[in-house]
C-alpha positions as CSV (number, residue, x, y, z in Angstrom):
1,X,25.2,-16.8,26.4
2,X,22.9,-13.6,26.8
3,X,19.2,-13.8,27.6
4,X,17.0,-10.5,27.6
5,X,13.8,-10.7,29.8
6,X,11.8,-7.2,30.4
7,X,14.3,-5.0,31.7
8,X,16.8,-6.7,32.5
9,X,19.9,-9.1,30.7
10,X,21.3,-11.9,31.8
11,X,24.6,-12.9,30.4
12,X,26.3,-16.5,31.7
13,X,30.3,-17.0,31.3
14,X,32.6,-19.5,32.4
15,X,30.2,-20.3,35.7
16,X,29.0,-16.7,36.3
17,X,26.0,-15.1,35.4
18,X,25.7,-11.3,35.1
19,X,22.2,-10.3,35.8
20,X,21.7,-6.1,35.1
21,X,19.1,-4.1,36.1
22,X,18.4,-2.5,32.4
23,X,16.3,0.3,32.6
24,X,19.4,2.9,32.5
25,X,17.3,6.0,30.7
26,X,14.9,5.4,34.6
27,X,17.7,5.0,36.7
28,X,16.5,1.1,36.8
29,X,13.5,1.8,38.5
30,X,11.1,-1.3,39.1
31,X,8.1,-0.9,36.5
32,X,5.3,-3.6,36.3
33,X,7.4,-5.8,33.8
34,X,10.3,-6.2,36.1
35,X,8.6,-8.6,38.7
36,X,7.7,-11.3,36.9
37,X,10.7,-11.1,35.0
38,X,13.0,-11.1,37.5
39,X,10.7,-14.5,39.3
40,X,11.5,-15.8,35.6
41,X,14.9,-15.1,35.8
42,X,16.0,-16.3,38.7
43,X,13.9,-19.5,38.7
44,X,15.7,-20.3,35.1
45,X,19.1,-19.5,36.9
46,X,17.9,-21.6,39.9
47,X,18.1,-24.8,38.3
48,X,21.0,-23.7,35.5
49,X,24.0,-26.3,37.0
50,X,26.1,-24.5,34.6
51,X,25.8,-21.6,36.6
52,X,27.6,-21.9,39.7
53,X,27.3,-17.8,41.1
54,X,25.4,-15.1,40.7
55,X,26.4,-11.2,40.0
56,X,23.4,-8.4,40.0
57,X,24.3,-5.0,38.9
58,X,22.6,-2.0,37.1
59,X,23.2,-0.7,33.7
60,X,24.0,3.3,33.7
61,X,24.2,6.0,36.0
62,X,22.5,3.6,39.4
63,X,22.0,0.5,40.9
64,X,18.1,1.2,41.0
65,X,16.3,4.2,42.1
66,X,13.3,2.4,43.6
67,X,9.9,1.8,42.1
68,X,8.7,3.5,38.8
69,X,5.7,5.0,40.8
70,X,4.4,5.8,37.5
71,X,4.1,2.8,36.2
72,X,2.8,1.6,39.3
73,X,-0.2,3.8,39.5
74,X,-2.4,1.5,36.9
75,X,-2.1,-1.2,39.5
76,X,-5.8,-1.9,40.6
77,X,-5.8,-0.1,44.7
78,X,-3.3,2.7,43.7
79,X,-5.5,5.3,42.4
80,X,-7.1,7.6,45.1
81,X,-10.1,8.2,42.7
82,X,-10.7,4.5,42.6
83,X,-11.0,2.8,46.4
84,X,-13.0,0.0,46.4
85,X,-12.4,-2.9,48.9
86,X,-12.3,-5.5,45.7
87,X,-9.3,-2.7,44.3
88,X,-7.4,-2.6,47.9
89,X,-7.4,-6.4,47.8
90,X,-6.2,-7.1,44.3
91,X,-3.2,-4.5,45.6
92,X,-2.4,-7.5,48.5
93,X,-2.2,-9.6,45.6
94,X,0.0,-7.7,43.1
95,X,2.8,-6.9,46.1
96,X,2.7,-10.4,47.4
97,X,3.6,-10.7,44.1
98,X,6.6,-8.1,44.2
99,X,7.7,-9.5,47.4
100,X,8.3,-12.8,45.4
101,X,10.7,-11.3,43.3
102,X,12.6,-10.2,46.0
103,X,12.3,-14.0,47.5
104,X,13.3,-15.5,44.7
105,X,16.6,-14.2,44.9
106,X,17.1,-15.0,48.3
107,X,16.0,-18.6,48.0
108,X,18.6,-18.7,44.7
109,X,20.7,-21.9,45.6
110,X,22.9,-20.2,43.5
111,X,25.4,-17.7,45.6
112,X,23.9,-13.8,44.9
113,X,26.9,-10.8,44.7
114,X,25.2,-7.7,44.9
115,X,27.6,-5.1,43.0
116,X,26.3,-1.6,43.9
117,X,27.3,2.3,42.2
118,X,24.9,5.0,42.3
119,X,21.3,4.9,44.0
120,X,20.1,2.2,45.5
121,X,17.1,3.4,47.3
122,X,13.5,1.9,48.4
123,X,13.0,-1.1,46.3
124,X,16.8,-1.6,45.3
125,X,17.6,-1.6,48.8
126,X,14.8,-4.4,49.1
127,X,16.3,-6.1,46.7
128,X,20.1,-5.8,47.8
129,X,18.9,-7.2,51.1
130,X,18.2,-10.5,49.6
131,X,21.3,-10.9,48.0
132,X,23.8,-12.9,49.6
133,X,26.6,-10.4,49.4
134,X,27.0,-6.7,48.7
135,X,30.0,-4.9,46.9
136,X,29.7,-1.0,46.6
137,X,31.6,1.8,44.4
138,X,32.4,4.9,46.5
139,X,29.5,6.8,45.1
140,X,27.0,4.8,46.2
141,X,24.4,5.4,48.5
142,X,21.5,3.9,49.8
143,X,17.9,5.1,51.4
144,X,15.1,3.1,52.9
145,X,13.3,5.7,51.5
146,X,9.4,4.7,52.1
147,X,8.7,6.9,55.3
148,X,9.7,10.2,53.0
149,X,7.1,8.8,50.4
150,X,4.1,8.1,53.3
151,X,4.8,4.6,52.6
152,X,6.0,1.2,54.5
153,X,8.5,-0.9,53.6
154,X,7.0,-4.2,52.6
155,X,9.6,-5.6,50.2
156,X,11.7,-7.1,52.3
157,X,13.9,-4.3,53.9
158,X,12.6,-4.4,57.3
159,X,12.3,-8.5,57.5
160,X,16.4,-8.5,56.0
161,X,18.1,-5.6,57.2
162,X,17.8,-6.4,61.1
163,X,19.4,-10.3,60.2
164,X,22.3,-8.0,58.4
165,X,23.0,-4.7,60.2
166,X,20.8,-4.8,63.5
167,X,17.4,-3.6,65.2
168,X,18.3,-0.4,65.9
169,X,20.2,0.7,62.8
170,X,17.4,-0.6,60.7
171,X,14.9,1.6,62.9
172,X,17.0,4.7,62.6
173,X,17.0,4.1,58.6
174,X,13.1,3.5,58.3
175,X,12.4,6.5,60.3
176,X,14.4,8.9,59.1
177,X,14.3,7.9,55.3
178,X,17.5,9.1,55.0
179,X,20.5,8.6,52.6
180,X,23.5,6.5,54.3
181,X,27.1,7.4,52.4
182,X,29.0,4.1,50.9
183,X,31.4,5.0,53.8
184,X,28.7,4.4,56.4
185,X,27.7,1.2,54.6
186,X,30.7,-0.4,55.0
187,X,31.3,1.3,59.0
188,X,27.3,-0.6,59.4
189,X,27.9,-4.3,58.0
190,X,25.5,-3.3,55.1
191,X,28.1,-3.8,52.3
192,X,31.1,-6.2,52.9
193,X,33.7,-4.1,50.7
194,X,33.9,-0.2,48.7
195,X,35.7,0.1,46.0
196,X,36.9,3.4,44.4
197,X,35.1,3.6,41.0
198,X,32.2,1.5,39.1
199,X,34.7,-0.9,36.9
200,X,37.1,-1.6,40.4
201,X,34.0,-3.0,41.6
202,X,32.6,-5.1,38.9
203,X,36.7,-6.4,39.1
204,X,35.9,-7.0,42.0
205,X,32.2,-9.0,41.7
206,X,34.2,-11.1,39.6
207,X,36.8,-11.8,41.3
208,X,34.6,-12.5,44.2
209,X,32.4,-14.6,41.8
210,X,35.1,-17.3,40.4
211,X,36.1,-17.9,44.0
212,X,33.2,-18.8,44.8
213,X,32.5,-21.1,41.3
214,X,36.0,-22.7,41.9
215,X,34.5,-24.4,45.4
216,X,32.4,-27.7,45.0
217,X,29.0,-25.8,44.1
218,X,27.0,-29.1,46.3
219,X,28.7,-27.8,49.1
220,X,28.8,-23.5,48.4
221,X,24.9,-24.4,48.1
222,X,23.7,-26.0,50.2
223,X,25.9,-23.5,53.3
224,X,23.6,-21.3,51.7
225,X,20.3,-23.3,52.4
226,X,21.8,-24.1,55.8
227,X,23.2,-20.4,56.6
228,X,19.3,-19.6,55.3
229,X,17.0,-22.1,57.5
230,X,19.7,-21.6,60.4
231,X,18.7,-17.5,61.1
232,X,14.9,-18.3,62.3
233,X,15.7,-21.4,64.4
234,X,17.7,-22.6,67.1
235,X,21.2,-23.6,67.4
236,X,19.8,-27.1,67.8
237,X,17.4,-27.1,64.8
238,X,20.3,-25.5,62.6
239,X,22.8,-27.6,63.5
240,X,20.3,-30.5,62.7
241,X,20.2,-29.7,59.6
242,X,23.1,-28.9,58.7
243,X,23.9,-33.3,59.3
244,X,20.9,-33.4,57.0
245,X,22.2,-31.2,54.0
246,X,25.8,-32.8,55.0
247,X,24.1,-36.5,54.8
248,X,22.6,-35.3,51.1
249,X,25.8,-34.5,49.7
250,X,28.4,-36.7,51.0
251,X,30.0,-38.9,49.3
252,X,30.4,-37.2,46.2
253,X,32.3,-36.6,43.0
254,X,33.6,-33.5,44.5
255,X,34.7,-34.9,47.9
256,X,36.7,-37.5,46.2
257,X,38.1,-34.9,43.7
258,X,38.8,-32.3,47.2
259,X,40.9,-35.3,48.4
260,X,42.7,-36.4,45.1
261,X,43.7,-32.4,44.4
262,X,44.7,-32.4,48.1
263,X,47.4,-35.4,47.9
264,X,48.6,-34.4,44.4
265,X,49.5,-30.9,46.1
266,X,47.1,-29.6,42.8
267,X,44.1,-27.0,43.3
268,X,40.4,-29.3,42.7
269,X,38.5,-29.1,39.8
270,X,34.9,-29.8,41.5
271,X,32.5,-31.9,38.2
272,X,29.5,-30.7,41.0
273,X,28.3,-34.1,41.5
């Protein structure tokens, strides 16, 4: 099945769906269609049960090169010509809204695999930082670009990266603005593995991806709830609700089918109920 919302495509197969970035003539840059879709999206894909694990990727020669600043300029607040405090405040309002397609993504039950090539700079790096999971090609490269551009970072980037690669890599990154090498990814925690070219790593995604369809999805989703309330709170509070998601999901269709495949020596075949 393939679904085709304002620059992007969605196409679901056997458990995985393929969301691309699908702008490739801008490099995928975010324009003012590509919030709301993506909200849309990933809502729809929220409650899909035949989806079971996400993979994000960009059409073309990048990832995503950031936000179309173009587009962006007819957003009420943006033009220098036009500063009125009604104009500054209807700005709040339109990146509160941006910031929700970023949080959308990260509030995905569904598993999120991030499979990066090219640039992925200033709002793709927002965006990657939600995702559960990043795969890179060797020529990627990535920029929290928004110091360079007399900006901050208020997608996501400065909340996400410190929970991923640390305080004082994060820092170094938003000051300088510049570009860090798929190497140095990999050497800071910020991608998990590099592969040599673009179709290696979209092997990879995949194979990544039916791993992680293959497990009971009541239990892949709600680690990720868990694994998600569990970074702002203590040990205590996470382990408490980690009984709770447990408690909501046991006994189960799946956990009778894990213990059935396990005694006929047979890999499970998880209904997700």
């Amino acid at each position: 099945m393939s679904e085709a919302y304002p620059g992007l495509v969605c196409e679901t197969n056997d458990q995985i769906a393929h969301v691309y970035l699908n702008r490739p003539n801008k490099r995928n840059a975010m324009d003012l269609d590509f919030w709301d879709a993506m909200i849309e999206m990933f809502n729809t894909l929220n409650y899909d049960r035949d989806v079971r694990v996400i993979i994000l990727s960009g059409r073309g020669k990048s990832f995503c090169a950031g936000l179309d600043l173009t587009s962006l300029a007819s957003v009420p607040g943006m033009d220098m010509s036009n500063q009125t405090p009604m104009n500054r405040m209807d700005l709040v309002n339109h990146i509160r809204r941006w910031q929700e397609a970023m949080n959308v993504v990260e509030r995905c039950r569904k598993p999120v695999i991030a499979a990066i090539h090219g640039a992925c700079v200033g709002g793709g790096l927002d965006l990657v930082s939600a995702c559960d999971i990043r795969l890179a090609s060797s020529d990627a490269y990535f920029s929290l670009r928004e110091a360079a551009m007399a900006m901050v970072a208020d997608l996501g980037s400065l909340q996400r990266l410190p929970l991923i690669i640390g305080q004082g890599l994060t820092r170094e990154l938003a000051f300088t603005a510049r570009d860090v090498s798929s190497d140095e990814a990999l050497q800071m925690r910020l991608v998990n593995r590099l592969f040599p070219t673009f179709d290696e790593l979209m092997e990879g995604a995949e194979a990544m991806a039916r791993s992680i369809a293959a497990q009971s999805p009541l239990a892949v989703q709600s680690s990720k709830e868990t694994l998600n309330y569990s970074r702002h709170v203590s040990v205590e509070d996470g382990l408490h609700y980690a009984v709770t998601r447990n408690s909501m999901i046991m006994p189960s269709a799946d956990l009778v089918e894990a213990f059935q495949a396990f005694m006929e020596k047979r890999k499970p075949n998880f209904p997700g109920e």
